[in-house]
C-alpha positions in Angstrom: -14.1 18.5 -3.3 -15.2 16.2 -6.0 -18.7 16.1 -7.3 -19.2 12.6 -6.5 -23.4 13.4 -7.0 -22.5 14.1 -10.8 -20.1 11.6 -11.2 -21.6 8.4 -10.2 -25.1 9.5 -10.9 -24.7 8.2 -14.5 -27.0 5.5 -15.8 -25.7 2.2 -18.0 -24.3 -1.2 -17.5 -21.0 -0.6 -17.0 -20.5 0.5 -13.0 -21.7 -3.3 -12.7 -20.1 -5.0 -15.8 -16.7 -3.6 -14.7 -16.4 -5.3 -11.0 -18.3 -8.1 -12.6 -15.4 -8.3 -15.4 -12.8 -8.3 -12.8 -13.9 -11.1 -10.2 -14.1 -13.2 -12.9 -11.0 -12.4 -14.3 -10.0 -12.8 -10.7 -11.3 -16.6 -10.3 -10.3 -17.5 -13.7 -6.0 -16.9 -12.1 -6.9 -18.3 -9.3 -8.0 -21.2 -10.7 -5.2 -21.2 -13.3 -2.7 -21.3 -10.6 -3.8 -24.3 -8.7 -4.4 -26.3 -12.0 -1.0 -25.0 -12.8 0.6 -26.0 -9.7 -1.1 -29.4 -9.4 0.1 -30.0 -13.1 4.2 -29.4 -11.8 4.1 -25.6 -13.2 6.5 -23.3 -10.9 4.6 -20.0 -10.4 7.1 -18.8 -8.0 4.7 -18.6 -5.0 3.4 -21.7 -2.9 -0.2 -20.2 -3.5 -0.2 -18.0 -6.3 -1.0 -15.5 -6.9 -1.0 -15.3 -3.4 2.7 -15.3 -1.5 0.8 -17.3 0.6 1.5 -21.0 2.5 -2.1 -22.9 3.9 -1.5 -23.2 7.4 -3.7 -23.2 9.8 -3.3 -22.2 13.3 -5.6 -21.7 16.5 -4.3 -20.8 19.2 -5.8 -18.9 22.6 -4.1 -15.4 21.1 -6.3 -15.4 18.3 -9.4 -14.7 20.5 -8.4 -11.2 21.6 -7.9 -10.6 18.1 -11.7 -11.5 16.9 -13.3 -10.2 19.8 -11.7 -6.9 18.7 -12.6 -6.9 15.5 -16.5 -7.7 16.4 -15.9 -4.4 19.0 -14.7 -2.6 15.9 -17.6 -4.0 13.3 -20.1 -2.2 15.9 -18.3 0.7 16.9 -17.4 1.6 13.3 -20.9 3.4 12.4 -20.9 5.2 16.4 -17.9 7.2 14.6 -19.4 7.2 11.3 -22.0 9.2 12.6 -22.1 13.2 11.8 -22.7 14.3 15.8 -18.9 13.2 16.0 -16.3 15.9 15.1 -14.0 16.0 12.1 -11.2 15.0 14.7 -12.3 12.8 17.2 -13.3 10.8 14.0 -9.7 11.1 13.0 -8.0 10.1 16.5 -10.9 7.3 16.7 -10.4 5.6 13.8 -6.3 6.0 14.0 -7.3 4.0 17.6 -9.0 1.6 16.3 -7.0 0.8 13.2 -3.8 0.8 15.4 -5.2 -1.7 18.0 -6.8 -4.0 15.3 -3.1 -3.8 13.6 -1.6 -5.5 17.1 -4.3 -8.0 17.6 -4.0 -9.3 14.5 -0.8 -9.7 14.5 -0.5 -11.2 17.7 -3.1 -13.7 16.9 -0.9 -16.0 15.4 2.2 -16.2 17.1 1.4 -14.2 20.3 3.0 -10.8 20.6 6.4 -12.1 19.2 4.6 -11.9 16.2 4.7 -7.9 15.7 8.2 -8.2 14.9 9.1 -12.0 13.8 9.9 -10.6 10.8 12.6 -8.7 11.6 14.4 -11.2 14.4 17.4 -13.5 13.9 16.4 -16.5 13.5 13.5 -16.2 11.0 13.8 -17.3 7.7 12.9 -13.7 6.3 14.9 -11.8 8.7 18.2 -12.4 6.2 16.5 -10.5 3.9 15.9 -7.8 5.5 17.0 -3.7 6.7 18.3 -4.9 10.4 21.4 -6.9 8.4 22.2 -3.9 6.2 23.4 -1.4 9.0 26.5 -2.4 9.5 27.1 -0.9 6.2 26.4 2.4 7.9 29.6 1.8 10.3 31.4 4.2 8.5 28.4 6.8 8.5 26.3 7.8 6.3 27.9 10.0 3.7 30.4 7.3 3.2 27.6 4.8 3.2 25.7 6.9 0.2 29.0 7.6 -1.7 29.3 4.0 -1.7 25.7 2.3 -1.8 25.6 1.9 -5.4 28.9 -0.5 -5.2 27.9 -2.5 -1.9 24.4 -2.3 -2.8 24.6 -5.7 -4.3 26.3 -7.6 -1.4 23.2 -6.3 0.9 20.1 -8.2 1.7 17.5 -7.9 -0.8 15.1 -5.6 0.9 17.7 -2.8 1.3 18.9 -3.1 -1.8 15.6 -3.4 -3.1 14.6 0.2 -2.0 16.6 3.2 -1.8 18.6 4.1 1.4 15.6 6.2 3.2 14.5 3.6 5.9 18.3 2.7 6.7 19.4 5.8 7.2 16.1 6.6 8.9 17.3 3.3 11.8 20.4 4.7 11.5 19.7 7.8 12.8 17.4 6.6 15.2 19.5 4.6 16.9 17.4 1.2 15.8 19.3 -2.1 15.7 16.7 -4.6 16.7 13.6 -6.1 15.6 11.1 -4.9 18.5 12.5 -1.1 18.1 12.2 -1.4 14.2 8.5 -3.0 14.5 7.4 -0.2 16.8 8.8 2.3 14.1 7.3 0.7 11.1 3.9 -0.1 13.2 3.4 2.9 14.6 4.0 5.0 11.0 2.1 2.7 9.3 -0.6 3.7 11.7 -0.9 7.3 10.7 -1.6 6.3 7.1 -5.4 6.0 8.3 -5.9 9.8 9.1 -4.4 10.4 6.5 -6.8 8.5 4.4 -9.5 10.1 6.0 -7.9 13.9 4.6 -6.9 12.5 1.0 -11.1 11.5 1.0 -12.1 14.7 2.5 -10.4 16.3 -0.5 -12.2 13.6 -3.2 -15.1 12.8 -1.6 -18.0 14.2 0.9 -17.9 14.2 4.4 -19.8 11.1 4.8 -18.0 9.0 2.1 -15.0 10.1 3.6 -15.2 8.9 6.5 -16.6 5.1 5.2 -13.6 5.3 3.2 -11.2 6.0 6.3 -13.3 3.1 8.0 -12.6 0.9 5.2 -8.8 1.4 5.5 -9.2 0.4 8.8 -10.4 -3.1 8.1 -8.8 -3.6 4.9 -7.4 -7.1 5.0 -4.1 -6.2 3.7 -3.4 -3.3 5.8 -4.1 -4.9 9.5 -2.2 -7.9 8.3 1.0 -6.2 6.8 0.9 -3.0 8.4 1.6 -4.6 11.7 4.9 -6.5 10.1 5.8 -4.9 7.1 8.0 -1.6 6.0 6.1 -1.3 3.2 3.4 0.1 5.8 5.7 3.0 6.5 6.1 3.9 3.0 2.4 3.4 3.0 1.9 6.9 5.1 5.0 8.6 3.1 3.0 7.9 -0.2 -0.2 9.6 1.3 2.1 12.6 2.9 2.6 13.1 -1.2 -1.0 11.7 -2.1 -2.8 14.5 -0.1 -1.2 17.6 -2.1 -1.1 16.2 -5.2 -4.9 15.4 -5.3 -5.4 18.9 -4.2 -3.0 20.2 -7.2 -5.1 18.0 -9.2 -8.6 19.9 -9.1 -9.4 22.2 -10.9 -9.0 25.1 -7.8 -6.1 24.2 -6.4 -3.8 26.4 -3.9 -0.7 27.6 -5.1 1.2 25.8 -2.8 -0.2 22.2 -2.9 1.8 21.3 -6.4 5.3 22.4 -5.0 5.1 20.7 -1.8 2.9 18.1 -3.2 6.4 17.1 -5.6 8.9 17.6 -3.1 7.0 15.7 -0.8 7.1 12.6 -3.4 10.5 13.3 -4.2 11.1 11.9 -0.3 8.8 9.6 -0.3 11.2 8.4 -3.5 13.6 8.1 -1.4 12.2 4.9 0.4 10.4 3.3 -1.8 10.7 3.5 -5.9 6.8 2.6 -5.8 5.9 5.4 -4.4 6.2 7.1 -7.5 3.0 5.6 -8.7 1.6 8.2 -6.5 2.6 10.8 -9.1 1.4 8.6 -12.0 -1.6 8.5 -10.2 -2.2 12.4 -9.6 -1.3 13.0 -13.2 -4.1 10.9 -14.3 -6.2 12.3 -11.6 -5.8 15.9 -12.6 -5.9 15.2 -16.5 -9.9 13.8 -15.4 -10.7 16.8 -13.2 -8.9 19.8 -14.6 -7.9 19.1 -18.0 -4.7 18.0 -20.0 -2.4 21.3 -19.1 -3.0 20.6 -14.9 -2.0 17.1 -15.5 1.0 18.3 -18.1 2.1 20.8 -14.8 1.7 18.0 -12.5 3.9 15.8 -14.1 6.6 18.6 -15.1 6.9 19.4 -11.4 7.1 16.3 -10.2 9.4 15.6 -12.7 11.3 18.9 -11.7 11.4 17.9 -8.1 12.4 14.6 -8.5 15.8 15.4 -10.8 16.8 18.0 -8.5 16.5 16.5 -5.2 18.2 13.8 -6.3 20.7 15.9 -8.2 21.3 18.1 -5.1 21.7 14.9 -3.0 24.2 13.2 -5.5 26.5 16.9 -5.1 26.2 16.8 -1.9 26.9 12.8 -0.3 28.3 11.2 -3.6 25.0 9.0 -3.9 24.4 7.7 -7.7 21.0 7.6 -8.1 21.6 5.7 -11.3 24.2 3.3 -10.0 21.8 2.4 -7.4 19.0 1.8 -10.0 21.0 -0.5 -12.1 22.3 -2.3 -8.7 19.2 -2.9 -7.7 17.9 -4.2 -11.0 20.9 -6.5 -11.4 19.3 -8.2 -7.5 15.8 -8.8 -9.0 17.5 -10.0 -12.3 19.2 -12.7 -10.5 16.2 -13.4 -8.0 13.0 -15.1 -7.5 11.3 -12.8 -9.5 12.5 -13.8 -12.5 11.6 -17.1 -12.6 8.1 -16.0 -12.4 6.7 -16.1 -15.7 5.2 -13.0 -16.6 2.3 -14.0 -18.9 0.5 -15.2 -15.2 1.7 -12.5 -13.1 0.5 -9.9 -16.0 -2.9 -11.0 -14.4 -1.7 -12.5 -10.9 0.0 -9.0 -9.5 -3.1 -6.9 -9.5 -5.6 -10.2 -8.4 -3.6 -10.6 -5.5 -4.1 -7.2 -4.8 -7.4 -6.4 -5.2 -8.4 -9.9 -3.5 -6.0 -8.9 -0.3 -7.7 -5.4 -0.1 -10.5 -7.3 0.6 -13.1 -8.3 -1.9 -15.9 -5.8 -1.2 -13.4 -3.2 -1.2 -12.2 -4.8 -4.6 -15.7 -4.5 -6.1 -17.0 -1.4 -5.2 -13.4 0.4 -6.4 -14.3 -1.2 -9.7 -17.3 -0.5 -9.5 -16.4 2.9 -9.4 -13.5 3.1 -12.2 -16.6 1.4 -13.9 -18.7 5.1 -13.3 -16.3 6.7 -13.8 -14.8 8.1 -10.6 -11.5 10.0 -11.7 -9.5 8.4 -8.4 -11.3 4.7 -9.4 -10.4 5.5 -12.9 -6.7 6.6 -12.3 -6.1 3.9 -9.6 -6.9 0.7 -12.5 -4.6 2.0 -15.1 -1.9 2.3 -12.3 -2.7 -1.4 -11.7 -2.9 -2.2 -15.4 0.5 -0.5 -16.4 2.2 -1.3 -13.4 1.0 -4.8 -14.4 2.0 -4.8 -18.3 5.2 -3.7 -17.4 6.3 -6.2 -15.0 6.9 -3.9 -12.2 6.0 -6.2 -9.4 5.7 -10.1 -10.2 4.0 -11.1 -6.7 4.2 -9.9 -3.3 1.3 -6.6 -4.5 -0.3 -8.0 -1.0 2.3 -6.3 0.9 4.2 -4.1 -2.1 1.3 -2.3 -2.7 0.2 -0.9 0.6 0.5 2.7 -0.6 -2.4 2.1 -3.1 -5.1 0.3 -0.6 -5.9 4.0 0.5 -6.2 4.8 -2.8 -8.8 2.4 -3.5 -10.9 2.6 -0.5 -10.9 6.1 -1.4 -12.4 4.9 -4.5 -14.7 2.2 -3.1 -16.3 5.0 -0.6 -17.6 6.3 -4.0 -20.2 3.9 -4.7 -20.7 1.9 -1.5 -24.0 2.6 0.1 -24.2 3.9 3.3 -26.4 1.4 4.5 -24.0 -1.4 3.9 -21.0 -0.4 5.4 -21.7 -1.9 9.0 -22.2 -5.4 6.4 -18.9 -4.5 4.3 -16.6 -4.1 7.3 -18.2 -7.0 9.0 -17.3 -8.9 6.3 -13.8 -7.6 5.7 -13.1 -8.4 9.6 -13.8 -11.9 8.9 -11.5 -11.8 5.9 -8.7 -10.3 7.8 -9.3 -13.1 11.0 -9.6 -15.9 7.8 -6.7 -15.0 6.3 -4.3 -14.6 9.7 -5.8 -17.8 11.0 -5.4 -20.3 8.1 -2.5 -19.0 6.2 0.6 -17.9 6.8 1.9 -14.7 5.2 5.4 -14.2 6.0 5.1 -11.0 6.9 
């Protein structure tokens, strides 16, 4: 367990200078982009850096949804409280996260909502998994022989990630938007007891479970991980998280690194961001135990990574590389790349941290800024994820498998006293955001 006590204990400027930094680094984009926009400038998003479009709508569904969420602000610190076991917490908090999840996104367009995404019909649906399975027709070791060749004739999302969630419908027998909703939905869900045993590992008991409470009402994950994949990838990211944070400390079992790497080498396998997880472990143990644990981390991730992959490619024909360059030849020829890069540099990880929710935002800086090895790992992440050009946009929904991550990190320095005040106000964030814009997914 970390020695949060120690840690954030330290005196100085800089736990407040850091947050303090980053909002206003945060208004000055935002501000940017509207001047930008007004001026003519194509930023590649309606609202940048938000993939965002203003548009209000009220409607009698949306009252279920905020009388939830003010159920949730109150009840939140009833669970919080030590007189309620380790897991009732745990199947509280996945209760309430998963039932906050469907109001929200049912406030907007009624239940149809949940899966909108997904159905005919929609103008995002094209670009989506459901359209890509009748590449699987022929099964699917003739479909991973041959999904670096048809990769590019696919729909962007499918090409976009590797194979994992197709073959994961495929096998399940899902061909339709309400069956695929229910799967990513109901995955996404389990990301939040999850969060709660990643903090358990980082942080106290107590800060653990504000930091499970603060995944619940993160904006971005009620909103997105009611309608998005990425939600689902979101839990397969913590499955890896979890062991790797344990391999990261400075007593680690002997187990955790093994099955922490082959555990991201799956997680690999549906989404290429969830390697960050690794990045972010490495960083993580190189804070807590020292340059060798992190030089081990990385070796065995790396180790896992090349022969899972390697032992797949023997076994079903799949070109890992193939597939790499397919997908890169998608983006190149995408939206993406008219986004200019000098404003997503600083748009991807504002759009982020403001979707997180913006107490969430501050207090996770606030802790990079005292230097909280998750906090600290976590911003460079961000910052070389950023300077790289990984993601130009969409880190609202892309980056679901970090908002644990840094509520996790915010837990650090939020006082205890203001969490019922912090989730209050990320509730009315969440209900702001569904109401007034619309977010695709």
């Amino acid at each position: 367990m970390e020695a949060t006590t120690a840690r954030l204990g330290r005196a100085g400027p800089a736990p407040a200078l850091v947050p303090a930094a980053g909002f206003v680094i945060a208004a000055a984009t935002i501000a940017y982009g509207f001047a930008a926009r007004a001026e003519g400038t194509r930023l590649g998003a309606s609202l940048a850096p938000f993939l965002w479009d203003w548009r209000p709508t009220l409607r009698a569904s949306a009252l279920p949804a905020a009388a939830l969420l003010a159920l949730g602000v109150w009840l939140a610190p009833r669970l919080h409280a030590p007189a309620v076991r380790p897991w009732v917490f745990a199947l509280s908090a996945l209760t309430l996260g998963l039932a906050l999840r469907l109001a929200l996104g049912s406030a907007r367009a009624g239940v149809d909502g949940l899966w909108a995404v997904y159905e005919v019909g929609n103008h995002e649906a094209a670009n989506e998994y459901l359209p890509a399975l009748p590449a699987l027709d022929f099964g699917a070791l003739f479909f991973l022989d041959t999904f670096a060749e048809v990769g590019t004739s696919l729909p962007v999302h499918a090409i976009g990630h590797p194979p994992g969630l197709l073959l994961m419908l495929h096998w399940l027998g899902i061909d339709g938007a309400p069956g695929m909703a229910a799967l990513t939905i109901g995955a996404g869900a389990l990301a939040i007891p999850l969060t709660y045993l990643l903090a358990r590992e980082l942080l106290d008991e107590d800060r653990a479970r504000s930091a499970a409470l603060l995944f619940v009402f993160a904006p971005s994950a009620i909103l997105y991980g009611a309608t998005s994949a990425d939600a689902l990838y979101a839990t397969l990211a913590l499955a890896a998280a979890i062991p790797l944070a344990l391999a990261a400390g400075s007593r680690a079992s002997a187990g955790a690194l093994p099955f922490g790497a082959a555990t991201l080498a799956v997680a690999s396998f549906f989404s290429y961001a969830n390697l960050a997880i690794g990045a972010w472990a490495t960083l993580l143990a190189a804070q807590r135990a020292g340059l060798w644990r992190a030089a081990r981390l990385a070796i065995a991730c790396g180790l896992a990574l090349a022969v899972s992959y390697a032992l797949l490619h023997l076994a079903t024909g799949y070109d890992p590389i193939g597939v790499l360059r397919a997908t890169e030849s998608v983006y190149r020829e995408g939206i993406a790349s008219r986004r200019p890069y000098e404003f997503w540099l600083f748009g991807s990880p504002v759009a982020f941290l403001c979707a997180l929710g913006l107490p969430i935002a501050w207090f996770a800086l606030r802790s990079a800024g005292a230097r909280y090895a998750p906090a600290v790992a976590l911003v460079a992440v961000l910052v070389v994820a950023a300077v790289l050009g990984f993601s130009k946009a969409e880190t609202e929904r892309i980056y679901q498998f970090l908002v644990p991550l840094a509520c996790v990190s915010a837990a650090a320095t939020l006082p205890p006293r203001w969490l019922p005040l912090t989730l209050g106000a990320l509730a009315a964030q969440a209900l702001a955001i569904e109401l007034l814009l619309y977010t695709v997914w």
